[in-house]
C-alpha positions as CSV (number, residue, x, y, z in Angstrom):
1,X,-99.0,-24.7,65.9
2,X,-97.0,-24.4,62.8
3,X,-96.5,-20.8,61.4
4,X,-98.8,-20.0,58.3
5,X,-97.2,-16.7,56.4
6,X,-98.7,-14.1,55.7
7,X,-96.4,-12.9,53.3
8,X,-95.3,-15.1,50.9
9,X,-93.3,-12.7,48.7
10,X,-91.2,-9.3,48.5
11,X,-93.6,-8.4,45.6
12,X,-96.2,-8.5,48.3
13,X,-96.1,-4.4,48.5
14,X,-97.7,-1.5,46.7
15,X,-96.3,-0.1,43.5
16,X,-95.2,3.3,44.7
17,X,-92.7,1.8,47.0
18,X,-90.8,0.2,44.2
19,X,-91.0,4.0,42.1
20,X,-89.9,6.0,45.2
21,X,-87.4,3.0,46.1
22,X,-85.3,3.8,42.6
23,X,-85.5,7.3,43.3
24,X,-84.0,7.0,46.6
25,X,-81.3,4.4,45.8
26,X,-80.2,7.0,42.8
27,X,-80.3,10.3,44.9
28,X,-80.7,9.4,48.3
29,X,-78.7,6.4,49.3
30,X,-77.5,7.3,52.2
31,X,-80.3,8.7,54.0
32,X,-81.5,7.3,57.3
33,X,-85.3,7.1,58.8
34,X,-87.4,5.9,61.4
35,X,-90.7,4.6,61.1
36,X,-93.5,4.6,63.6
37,X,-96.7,2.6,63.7
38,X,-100.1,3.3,65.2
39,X,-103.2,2.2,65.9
40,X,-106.0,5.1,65.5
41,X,-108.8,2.9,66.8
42,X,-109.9,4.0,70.4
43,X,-111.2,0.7,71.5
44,X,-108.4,-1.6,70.2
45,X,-106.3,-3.8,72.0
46,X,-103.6,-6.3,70.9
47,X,-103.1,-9.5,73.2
48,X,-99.4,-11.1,74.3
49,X,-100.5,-13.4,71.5
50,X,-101.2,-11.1,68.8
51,X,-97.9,-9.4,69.3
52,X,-96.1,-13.0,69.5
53,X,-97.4,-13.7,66.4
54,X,-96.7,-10.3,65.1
55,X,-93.3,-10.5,65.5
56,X,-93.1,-14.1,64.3
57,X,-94.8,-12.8,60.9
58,X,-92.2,-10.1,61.1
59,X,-89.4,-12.4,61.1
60,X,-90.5,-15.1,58.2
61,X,-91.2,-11.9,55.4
62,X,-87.6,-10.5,57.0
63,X,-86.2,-14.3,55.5
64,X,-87.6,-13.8,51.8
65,X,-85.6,-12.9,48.9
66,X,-87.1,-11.8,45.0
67,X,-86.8,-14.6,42.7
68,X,-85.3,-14.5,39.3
69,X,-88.7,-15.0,38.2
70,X,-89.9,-11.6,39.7
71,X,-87.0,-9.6,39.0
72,X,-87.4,-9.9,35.7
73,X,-91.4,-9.4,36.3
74,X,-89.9,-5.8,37.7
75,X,-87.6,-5.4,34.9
76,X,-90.2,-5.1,32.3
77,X,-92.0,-2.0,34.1
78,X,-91.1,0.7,31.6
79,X,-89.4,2.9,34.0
80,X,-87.6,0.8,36.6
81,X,-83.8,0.5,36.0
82,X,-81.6,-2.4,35.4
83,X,-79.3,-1.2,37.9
84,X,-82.2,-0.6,40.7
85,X,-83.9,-4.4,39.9
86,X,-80.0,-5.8,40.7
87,X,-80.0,-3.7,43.8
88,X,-83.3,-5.7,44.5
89,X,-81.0,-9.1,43.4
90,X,-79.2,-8.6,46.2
91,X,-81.7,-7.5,48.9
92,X,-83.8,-8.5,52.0
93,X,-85.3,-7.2,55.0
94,X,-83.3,-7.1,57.7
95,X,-85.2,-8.0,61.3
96,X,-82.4,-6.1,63.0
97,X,-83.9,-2.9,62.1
98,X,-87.5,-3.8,64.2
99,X,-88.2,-2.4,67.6
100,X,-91.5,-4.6,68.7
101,X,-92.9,-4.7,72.2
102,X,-96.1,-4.4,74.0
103,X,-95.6,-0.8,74.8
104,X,-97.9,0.9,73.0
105,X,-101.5,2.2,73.7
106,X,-103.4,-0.4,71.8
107,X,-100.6,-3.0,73.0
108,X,-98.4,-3.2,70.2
109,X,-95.6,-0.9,69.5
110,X,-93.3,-0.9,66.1
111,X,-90.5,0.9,65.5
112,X,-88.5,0.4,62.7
113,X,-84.8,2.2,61.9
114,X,-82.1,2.0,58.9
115,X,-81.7,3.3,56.1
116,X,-84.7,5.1,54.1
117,X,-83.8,2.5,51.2
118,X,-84.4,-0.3,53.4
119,X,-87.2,0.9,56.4
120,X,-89.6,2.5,53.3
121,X,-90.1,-1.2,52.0
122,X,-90.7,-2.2,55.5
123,X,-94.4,-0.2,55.5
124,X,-96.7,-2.3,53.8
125,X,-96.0,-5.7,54.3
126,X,-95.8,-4.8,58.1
127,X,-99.7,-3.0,58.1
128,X,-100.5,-6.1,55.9
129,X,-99.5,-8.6,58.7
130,X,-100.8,-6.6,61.6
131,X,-104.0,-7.0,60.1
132,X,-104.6,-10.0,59.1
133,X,-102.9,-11.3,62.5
134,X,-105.5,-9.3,64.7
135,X,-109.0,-10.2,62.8
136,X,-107.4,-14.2,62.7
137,X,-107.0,-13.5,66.3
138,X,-110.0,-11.3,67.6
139,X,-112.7,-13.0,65.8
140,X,-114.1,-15.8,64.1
141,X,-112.4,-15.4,60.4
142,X,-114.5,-18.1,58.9
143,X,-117.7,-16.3,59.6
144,X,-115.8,-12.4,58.8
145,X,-114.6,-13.7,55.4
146,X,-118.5,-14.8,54.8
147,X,-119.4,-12.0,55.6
148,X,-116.6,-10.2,53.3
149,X,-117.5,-12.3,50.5
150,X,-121.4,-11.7,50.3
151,X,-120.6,-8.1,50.1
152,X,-118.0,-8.7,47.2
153,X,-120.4,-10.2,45.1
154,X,-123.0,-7.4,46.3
155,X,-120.2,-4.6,45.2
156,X,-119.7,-6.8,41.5
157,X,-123.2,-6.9,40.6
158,X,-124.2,-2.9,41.8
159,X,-121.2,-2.5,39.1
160,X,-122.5,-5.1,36.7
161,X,-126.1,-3.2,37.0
162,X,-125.2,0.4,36.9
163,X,-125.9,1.0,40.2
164,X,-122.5,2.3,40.7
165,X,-120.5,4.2,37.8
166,X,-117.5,5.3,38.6
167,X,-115.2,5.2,35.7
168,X,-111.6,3.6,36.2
169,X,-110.8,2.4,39.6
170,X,-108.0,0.4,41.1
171,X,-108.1,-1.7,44.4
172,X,-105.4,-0.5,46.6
173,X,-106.4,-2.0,49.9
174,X,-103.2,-4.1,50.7
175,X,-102.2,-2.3,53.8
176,X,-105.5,-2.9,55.5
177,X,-106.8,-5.6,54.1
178,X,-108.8,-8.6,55.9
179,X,-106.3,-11.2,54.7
180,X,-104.3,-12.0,51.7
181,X,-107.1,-14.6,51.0
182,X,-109.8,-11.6,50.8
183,X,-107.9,-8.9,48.7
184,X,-106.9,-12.1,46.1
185,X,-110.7,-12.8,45.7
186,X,-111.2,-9.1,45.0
187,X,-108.8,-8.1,42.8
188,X,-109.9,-12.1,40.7
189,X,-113.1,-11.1,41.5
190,X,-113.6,-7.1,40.1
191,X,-110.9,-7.3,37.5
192,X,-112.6,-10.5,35.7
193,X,-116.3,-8.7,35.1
194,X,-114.5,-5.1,33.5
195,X,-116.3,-6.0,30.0
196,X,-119.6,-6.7,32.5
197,X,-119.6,-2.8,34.2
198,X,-122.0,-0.4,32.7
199,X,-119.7,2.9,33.3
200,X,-116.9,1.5,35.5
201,X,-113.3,0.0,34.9
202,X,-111.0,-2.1,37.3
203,X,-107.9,-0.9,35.9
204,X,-105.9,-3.2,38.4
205,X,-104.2,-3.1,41.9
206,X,-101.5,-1.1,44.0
207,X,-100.3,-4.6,44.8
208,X,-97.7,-5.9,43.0
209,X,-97.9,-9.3,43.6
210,X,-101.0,-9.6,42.9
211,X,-100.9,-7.6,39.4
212,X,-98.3,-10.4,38.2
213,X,-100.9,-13.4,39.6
214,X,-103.6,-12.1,37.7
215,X,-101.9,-10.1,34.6
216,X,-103.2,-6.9,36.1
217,X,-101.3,-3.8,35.6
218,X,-99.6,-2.2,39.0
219,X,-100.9,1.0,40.1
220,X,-99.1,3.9,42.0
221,X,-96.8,6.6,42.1
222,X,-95.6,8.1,45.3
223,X,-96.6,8.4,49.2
224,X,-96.2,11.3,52.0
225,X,-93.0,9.6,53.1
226,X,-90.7,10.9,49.7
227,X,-91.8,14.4,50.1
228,X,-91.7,14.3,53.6
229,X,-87.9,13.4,53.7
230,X,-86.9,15.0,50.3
231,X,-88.2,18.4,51.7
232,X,-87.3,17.9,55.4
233,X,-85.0,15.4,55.9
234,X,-81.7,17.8,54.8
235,X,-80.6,20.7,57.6
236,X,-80.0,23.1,54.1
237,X,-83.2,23.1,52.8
238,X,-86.2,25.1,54.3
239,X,-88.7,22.5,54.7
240,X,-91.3,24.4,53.2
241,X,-90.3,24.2,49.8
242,X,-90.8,20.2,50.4
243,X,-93.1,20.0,47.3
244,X,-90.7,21.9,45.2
245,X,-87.9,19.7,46.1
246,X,-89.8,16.7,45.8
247,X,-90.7,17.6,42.1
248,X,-87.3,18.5,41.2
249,X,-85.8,15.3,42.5
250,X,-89.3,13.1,40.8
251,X,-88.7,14.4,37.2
252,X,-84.8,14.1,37.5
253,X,-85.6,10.6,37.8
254,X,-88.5,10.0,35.7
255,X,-89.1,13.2,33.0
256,X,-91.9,14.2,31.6
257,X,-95.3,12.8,32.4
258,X,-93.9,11.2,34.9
259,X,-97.4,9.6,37.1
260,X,-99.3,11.5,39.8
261,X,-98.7,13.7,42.9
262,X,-99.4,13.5,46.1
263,X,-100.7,17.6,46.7
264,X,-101.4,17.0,50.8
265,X,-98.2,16.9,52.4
266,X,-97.2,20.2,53.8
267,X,-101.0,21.9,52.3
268,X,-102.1,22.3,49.1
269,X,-101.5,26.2,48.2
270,X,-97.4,25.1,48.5
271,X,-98.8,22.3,45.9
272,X,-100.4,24.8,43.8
273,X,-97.4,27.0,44.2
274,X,-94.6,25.3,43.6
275,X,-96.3,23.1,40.8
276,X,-96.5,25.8,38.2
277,X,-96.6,25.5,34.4
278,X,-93.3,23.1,34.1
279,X,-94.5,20.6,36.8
280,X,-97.8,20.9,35.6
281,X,-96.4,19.4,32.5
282,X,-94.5,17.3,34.1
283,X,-96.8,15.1,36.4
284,X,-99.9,13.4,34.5
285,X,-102.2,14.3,37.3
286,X,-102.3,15.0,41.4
287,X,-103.9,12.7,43.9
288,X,-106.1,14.0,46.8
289,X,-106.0,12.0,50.2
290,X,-107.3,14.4,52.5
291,X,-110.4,17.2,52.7
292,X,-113.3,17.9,50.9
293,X,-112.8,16.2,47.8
294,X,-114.6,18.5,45.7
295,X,-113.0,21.5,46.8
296,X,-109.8,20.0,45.9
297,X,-111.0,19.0,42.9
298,X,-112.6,22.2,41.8
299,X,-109.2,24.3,43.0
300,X,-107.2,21.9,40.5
301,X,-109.6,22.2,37.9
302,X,-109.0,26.1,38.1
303,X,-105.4,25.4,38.3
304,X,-105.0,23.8,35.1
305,X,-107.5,26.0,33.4
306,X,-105.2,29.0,34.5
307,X,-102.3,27.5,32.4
308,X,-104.2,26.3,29.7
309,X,-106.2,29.9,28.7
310,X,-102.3,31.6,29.5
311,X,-100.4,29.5,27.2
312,X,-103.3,27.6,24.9
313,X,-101.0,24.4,25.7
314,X,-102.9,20.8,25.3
315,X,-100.4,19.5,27.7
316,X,-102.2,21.9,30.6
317,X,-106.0,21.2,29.4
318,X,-107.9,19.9,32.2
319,X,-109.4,16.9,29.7
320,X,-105.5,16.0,29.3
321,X,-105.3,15.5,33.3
322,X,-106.5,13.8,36.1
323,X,-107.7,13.8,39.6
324,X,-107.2,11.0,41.4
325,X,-109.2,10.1,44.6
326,X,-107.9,8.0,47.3
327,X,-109.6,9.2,50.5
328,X,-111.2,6.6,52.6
329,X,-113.6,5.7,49.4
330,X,-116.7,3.8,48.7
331,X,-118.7,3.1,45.4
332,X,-121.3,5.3,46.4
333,X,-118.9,8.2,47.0
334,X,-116.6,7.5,44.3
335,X,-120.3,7.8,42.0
336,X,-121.2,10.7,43.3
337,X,-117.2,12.4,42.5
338,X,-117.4,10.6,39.4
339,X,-120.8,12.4,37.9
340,X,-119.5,15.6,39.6
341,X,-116.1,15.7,37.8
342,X,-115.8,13.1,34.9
343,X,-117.3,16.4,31.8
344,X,-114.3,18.8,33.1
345,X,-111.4,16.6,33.8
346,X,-110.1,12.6,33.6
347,X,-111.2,10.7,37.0
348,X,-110.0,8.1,38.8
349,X,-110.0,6.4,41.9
350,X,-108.0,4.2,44.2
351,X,-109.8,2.4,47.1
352,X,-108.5,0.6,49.9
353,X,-110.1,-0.7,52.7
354,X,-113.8,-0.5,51.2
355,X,-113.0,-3.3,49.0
356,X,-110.0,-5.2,50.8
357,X,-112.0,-5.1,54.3
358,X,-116.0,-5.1,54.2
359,X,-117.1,-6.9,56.8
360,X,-120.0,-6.4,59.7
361,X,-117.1,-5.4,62.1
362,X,-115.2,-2.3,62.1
363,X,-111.8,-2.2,60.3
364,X,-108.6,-1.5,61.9
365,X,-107.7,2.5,61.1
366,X,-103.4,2.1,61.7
367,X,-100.5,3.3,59.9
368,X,-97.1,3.2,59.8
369,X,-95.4,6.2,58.9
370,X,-91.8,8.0,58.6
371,X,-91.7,9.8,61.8
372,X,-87.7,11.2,62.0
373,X,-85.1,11.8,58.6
374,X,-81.5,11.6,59.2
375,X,-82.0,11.9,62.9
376,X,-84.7,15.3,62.4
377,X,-88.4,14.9,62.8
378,X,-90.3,15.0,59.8
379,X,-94.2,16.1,59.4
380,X,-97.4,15.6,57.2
381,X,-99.6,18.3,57.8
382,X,-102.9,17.2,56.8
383,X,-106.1,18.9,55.2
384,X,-107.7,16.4,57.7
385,X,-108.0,16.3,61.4
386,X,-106.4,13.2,63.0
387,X,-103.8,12.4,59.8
388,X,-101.0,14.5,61.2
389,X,-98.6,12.7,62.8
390,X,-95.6,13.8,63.9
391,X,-93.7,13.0,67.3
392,X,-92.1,16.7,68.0
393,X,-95.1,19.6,68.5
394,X,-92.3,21.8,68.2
395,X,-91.1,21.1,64.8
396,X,-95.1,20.9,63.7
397,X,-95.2,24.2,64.9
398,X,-92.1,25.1,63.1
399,X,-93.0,24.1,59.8
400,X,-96.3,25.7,59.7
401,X,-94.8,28.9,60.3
402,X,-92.3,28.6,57.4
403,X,-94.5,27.7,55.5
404,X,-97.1,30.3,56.3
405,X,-93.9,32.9,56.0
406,X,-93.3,31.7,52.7
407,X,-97.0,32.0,51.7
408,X,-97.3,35.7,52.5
409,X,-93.8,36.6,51.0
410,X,-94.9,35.6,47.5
């Protein structure tokens, strides 16, 4: 049977990956990372025909190329260089850099090497194909996509009604999305009725693609994976000033009000810490993907409120910033934030999977994630039990003690 892509097109990615892709071909060029995926569903299995097909997949989105026609779609975001969109000209995927077997627990192994500039844009599309390949394969899609699309229109009319109000929200559900058919029909689908929501907004989608389809606007910043290597990837540094190093190196390349971090990569008191008054400036807002949400959200409200009575500066008023949810989301939780927050500080959320994957079956929980840096291990030391993932216990136990060294040496 005749091969049906998945992906169609090197836009097919999230936003951040094109932000954090300038940034590394200006400062780090030369750096080189490995990439590991994994399947955190217990009961998961992928057949000799999954992973066939897997790797077919893998191959036809390693043959695409950008067209001229969205190159010049990429030229006209406001902060993406001439001289990084004629990089893009001239790139592909290369296959050579994929590992793929039937090695792994669930039965499909990835491993992906090169250099960061090439294996970070590898991350996406890869999740995106997995996916898609295993529901087409496990079960019956025609009846799953039913399903998927009676709970769309369920989702669109709780929004339409008031039911839900949850201020601005974008769909960022690529990665684990049902199929490309089912996150098309919900970013048409949610972005179309914005003037129909009571108290909620669809300001657009993480995937890029799909924001040039529809004349949405493309949402994201950065991921784990720049701090990760920025902070850890270079023997000279002490990996836990990550978030320090990762700010310097993000407002070299983009200034002043310059989108929203990512606080969860080596814990948040290094966030609140290394932050400060100019970085607080700097970055519009901070994004939480792990722990209690309104923890987090409380201890950054108190964060900016700090700077704000000290220096009476508008540019550190909590009204002026924003907290930006991204944690394994639904309407109903994303409400509940929303009437929490939304009087002390700007709110906004990105969901996934809830809208890109609602089905009567389970979604697939996998990743794919920077596992080594220039030939060290890198870490992500989440507020959350089960998100760390690192392949050396010893280095995890090595950066938690610098970093808790450097917390008590203040």
């Amino acid at each position: 049977m005749e091969l049906k892509p998945i992906i169609t097109s090197l836009l097919e990615t999230d936003l951040y990956k094109f932000s954090m892709g300038q940034a590394i071909y200006h400062q780090f060029p030369s750096y080189k990372t490995n990439w590991t995926f994994k399947c955190r569903n217990q009961d998961v299995r992928f057949t000799a025909q999954m992973v066939d097909e897997i790797r077919e997949q893998i191959k036809n989105y390693c043959a695409l190329q950008f067209t001229e026609d969205e190159l010049q779609y990429l030229a006209k975001i406001e902060w993406l260089h001439e001289d990084y969109v004629d990089h893009l000209r001239i790139w592909n995927p290369r296959y050579e850099d994929f590992e793929i077997t039937n090695s792994g627990e669930c039965g499909l192994s990835i491993e992906a090497r090169g250099t960061w500039l090439n294996t970070s844009m590898y991350e996406i599309p890869i999740l995106a194909i997995v996916n898609e390949v295993y529901f087409r394969t496990a079960y019956n899609y025609d009846e799953l996509i039913k399903q998927y699309k009676r709970k769309l229109e369920e989702k669109k009319n709780r929004l339409i009604d008031g039911t839900y109000c949850i201020g601005k929200f974008s769909e960022f559900g690529l990665r684990r999305r049902l199929s490309a058919e089912a996150q098309e029909l919900a970013v048409q689908t949610l972005c179309a009725n914005n003037k129909s929501y009571k108290d909620s907004f669809c300001v657009g989608t993480s995937n890029v693609y799909l924001a040039k389809k529809f004349s949405v606007i493309p949402v994201g910043t950065m991921a784990h994976e720049f701090i990760m290597c920025v902070g850890q990837g270079d023997p000279m540094y002490n990996p836990a000033f990550s978030n320090k190093l990762a700010m310097e190196a993000w407002t070299k390349e983009y200034g002043v009000l310059n989108g929203t971090y990512l606080t969860d990569t080596i814990g948040d008191a290094s966030a609140h810490l290394d932050m400060g008054y100019t970085f607080s400036i700097c970055f519009s807002g901070v994004r939480h993907d792990s722990g209690d949400p309104y923890e987090w959200g409380n201890e950054w409200i108190k964060h900016y409120e700090n700077y704000y009575n000290k220096y009476k500066d508008e540019r550190v008023n909590p009204k002026n910033k924003t907290l930006l949810f991204s944690d394994s989301l639904d309407f109903e939780r994303a409400s509940k934030l929303y009437a929490y927050f939304k009087d002390r500080i700007n709110v906004a959320f990105g969901i996934g999977t809830y809208i890109a994957n609602d089905t009567d079956v389970e979604p697939l929980n996998i990743v794919m994630k920077v596992s080594a840096c220039n030939g060290r291990p890198v870490a992500k030391l989440s507020n959350a039990m089960g998100k760390t993932m690192c392949k050396d216990d010893e280095y995890i136990e090595y950066l938690q003690k610098t970093i808790d060294w450097r917390m008590s040496h203040l």
